[in-house]
C-alpha positions in Angstrom: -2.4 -43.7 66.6 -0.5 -47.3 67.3 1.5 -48.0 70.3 4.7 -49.3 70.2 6.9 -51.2 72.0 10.5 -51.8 71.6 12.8 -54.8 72.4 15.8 -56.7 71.1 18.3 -54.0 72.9 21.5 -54.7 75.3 25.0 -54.8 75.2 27.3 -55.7 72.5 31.1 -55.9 71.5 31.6 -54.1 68.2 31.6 -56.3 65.2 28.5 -57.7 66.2 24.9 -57.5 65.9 21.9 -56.8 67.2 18.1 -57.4 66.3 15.3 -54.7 67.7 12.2 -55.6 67.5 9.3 -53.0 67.7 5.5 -54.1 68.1 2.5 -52.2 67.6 -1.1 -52.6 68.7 -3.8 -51.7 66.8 -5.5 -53.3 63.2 -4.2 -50.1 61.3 -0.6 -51.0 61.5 -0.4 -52.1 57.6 -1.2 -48.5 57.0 1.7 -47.1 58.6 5.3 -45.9 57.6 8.0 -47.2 60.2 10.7 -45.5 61.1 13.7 -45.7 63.4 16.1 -43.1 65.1 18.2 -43.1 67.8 19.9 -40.7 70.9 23.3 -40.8 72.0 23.8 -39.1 75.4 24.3 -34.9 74.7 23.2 -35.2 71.2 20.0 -34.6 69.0 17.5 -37.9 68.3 18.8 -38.6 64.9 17.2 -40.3 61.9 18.6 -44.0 61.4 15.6 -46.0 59.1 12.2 -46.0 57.6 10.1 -48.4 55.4 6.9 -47.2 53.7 3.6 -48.9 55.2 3.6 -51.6 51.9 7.3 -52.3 52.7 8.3 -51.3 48.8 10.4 -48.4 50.0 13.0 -48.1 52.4 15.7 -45.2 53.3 19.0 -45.3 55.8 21.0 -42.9 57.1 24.7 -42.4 55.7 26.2 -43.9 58.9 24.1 -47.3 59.2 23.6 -48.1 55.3 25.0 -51.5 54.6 25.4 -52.3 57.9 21.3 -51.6 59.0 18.5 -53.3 57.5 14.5 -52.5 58.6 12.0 -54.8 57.9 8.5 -55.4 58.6 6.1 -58.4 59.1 2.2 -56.5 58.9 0.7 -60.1 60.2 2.9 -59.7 63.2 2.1 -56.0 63.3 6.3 -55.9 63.7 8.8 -53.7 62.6 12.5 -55.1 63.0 16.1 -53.1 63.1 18.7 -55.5 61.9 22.3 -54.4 63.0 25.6 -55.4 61.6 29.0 -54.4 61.9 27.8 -52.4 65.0 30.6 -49.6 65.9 30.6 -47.7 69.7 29.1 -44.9 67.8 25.9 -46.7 67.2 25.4 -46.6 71.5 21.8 -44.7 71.9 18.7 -45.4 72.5 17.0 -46.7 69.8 13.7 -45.6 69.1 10.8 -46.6 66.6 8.2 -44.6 65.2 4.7 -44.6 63.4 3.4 -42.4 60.7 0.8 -42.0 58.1 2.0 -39.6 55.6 5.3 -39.8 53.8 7.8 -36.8 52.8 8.5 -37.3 49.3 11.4 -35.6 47.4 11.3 -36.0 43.6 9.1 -38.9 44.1 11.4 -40.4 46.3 10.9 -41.7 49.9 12.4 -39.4 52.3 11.3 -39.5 55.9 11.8 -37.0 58.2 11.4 -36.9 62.0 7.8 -35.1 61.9 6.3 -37.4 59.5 5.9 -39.9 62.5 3.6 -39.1 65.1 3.7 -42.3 67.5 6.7 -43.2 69.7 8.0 -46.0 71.7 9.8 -45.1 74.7 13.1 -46.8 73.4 15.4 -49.6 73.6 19.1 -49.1 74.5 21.9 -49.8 72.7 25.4 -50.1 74.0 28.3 -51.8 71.7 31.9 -52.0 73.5 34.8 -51.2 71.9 
């Protein structure tokens, strides 16, 4: 397993941005898929981005695509959340994730919450309206 640490969290009017940064330790990071998801107060953790290890996939969430962009740098051993247009709706905690297999549907990437097996403990989020 990789430990992971987030940053790049805070407070933010909406219309702006945000970058979160997440950094692993460990030499195995390149094989890793990344993923983030995030927690709103009273509601379930909820699925917002993932990249395969190689960085040749990616996948969003209905409510973040266009706006959200995940990256990864595997000489930094980073994975980054870039975050546009952010609404109030997008206050959570953001959180990433680390896994080594993939869920596939029809050949296609398709993460899902128990594909990743390493956590951060989370960053927070909090855009103003």
């Amino acid at each position: 397993q990789v430990q992971l640490v987030e940053s790049g969290g805070g407070l933010v009017q909406a219309g702006g941005s945000l970058r979160l940064s997440c950094a692993a330790s460990g030499r195995t990071f390149s094989r890793y898929n990344m993923g983030w998801f995030r927690q709103a107060p009273g509601k379930d953790r909820e699925f917002v981005a993932a990249i395969r290890w190689s960085g040749s996939d990616t996948r969003y969430s209905e409510s973040v695509k266009g706006r959200f962009t995940i990256s990864r740098d595997n000489d930094r051993n980073t994975v980054y959340l870039q975050m546009a247009s952010l609404k109030p709706e997008d206050t959570a905690i953001y959180y990433c994730a680390a896994g080594a297999s993939a869920t596939l549907r029809n050949g296609i990437f398709y993460p899902v919450a128990t594909d990743f097996t390493s956590w951060g403990q989370g960053t927070q989020v909090t855009v103003s309206s």
